[in-house]
C-alpha atoms as a printed R data frame, in Angstrom:
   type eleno elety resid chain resno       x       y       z
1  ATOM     1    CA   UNK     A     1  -2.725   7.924  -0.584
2  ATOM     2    CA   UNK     A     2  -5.769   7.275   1.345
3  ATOM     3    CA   UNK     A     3  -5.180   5.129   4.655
4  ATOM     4    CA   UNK     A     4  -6.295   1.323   4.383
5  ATOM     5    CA   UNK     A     5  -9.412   1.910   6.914
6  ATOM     6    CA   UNK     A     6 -11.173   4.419   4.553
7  ATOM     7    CA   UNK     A     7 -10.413   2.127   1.562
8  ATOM     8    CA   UNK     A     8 -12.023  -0.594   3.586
9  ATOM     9    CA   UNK     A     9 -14.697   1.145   5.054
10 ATOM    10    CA   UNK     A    10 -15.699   2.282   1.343
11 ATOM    11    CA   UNK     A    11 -15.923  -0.990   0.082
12 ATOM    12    CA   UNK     A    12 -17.952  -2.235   3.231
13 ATOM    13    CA   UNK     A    13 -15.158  -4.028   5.247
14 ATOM    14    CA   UNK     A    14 -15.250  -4.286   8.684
15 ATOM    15    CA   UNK     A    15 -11.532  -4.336   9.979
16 ATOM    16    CA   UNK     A    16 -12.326  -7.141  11.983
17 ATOM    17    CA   UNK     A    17 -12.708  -9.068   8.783
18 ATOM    18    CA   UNK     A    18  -9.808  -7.530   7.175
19 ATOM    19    CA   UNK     A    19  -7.817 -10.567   5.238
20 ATOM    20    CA   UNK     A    20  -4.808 -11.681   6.621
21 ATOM    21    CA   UNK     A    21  -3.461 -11.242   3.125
22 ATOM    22    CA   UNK     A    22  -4.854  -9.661  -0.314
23 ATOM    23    CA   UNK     A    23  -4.071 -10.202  -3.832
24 ATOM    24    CA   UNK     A    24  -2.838  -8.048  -5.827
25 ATOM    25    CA   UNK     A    25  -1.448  -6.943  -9.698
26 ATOM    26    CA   UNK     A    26   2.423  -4.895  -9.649
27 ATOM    27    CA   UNK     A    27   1.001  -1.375 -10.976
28 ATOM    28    CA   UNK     A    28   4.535  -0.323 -12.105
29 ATOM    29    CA   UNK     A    29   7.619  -1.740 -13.466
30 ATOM    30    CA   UNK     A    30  10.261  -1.233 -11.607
31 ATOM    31    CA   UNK     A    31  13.690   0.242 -13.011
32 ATOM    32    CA   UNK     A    32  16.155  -1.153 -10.105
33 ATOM    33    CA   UNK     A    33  16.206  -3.307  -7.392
34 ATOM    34    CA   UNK     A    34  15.848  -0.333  -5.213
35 ATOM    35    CA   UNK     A    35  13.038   1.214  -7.277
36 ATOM    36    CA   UNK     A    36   9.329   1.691  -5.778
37 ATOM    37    CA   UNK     A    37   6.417  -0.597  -6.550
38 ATOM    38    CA   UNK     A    38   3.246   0.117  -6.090
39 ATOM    39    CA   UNK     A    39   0.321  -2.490  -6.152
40 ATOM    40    CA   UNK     A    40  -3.333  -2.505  -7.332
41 ATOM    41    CA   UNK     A    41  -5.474  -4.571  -4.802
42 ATOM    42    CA   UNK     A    42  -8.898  -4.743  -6.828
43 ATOM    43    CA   UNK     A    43 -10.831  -6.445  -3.892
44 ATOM    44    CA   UNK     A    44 -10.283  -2.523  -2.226
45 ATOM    45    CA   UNK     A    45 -10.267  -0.623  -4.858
46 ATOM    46    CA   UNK     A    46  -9.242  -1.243  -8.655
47 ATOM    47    CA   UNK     A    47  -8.440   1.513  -9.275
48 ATOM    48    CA   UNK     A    48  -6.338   3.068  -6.677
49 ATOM    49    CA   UNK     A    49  -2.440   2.447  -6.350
50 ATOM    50    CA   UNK     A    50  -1.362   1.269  -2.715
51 ATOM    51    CA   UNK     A    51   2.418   1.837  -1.842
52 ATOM    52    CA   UNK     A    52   5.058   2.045  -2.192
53 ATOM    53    CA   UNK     A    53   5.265  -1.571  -0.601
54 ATOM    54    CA   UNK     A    54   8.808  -3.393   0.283
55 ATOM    55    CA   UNK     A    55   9.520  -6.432  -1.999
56 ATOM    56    CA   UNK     A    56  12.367  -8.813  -3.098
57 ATOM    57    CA   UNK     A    57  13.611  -9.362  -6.858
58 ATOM    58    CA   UNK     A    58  13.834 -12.759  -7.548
59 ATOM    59    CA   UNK     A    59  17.326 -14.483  -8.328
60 ATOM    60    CA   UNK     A    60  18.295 -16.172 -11.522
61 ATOM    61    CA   UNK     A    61  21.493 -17.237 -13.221
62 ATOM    62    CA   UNK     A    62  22.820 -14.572 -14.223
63 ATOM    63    CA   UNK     A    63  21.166 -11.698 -11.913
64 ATOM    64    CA   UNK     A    64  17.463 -11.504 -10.962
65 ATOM    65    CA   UNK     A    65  14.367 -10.772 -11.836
66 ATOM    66    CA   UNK     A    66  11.882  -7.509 -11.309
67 ATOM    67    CA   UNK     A    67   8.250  -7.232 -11.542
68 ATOM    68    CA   UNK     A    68   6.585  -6.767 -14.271
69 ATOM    69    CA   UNK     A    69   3.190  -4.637 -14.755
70 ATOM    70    CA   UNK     A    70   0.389  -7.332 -14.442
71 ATOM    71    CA   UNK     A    71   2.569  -9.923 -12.357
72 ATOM    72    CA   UNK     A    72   0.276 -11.439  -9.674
73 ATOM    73    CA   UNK     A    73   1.517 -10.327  -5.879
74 ATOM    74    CA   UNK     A    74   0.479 -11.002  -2.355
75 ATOM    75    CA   UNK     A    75   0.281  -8.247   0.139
76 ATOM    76    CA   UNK     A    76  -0.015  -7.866   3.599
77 ATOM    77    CA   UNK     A    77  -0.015  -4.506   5.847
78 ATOM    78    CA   UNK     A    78   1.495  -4.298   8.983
79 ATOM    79    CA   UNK     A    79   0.828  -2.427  12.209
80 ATOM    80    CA   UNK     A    80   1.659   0.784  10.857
81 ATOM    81    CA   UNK     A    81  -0.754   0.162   7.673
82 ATOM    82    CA   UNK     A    82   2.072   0.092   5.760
83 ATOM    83    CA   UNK     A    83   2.073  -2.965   2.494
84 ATOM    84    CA   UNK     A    84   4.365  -5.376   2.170
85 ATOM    85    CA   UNK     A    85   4.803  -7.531  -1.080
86 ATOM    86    CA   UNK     A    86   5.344 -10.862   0.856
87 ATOM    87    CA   UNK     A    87   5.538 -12.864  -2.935
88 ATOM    88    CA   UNK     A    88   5.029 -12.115  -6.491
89 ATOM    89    CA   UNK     A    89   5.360 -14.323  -9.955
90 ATOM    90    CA   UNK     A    90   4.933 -13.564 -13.384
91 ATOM    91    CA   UNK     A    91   1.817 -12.974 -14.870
């Protein structure tokens, strides 16, 4: 996976004005909740997969809810460049 600078750098960011937070699309479906997910940010590059990124299923009655392919996320990286899913919601 290529690091977040050279992803930024391609598309003409300056790190300085890096978003605080990006949005995103889920890029897989995930099988558990202890499954990977990966996330498209097309504002970087559409076409690249950034990940695997932490995240939270969602509860409902019953059990809870995974991602979906397509389901609209929010991402932030830390210090170590790593992505976090901070949200996500159906598409």
């Amino acid at each position: 996976m290529p690091r977040l600078d050279q992803l930024l750098r391609d598309q003409h960011f300056e790190l300085s004005q890096q978003p605080v937070a990006w949005s995103a699309t889920i890029a897989n479906a995930p099988a558990s909740v202890s499954s990977d997910v990966f996330v498209v940010i097309s504002a970087i590059d559409p076409m690249a997969r950034v990940g695997p990124c932490p995240w939270t299923p969602r509860p409902i009655a019953g059990g809870v809810l995974l991602p979906a392919v397509g389901d609209f996320a929010l991402v932030v990286f830390d210090e170590t460049e790593r992505p976090w899913i901070t949200c996500w919601t159906p598409h």
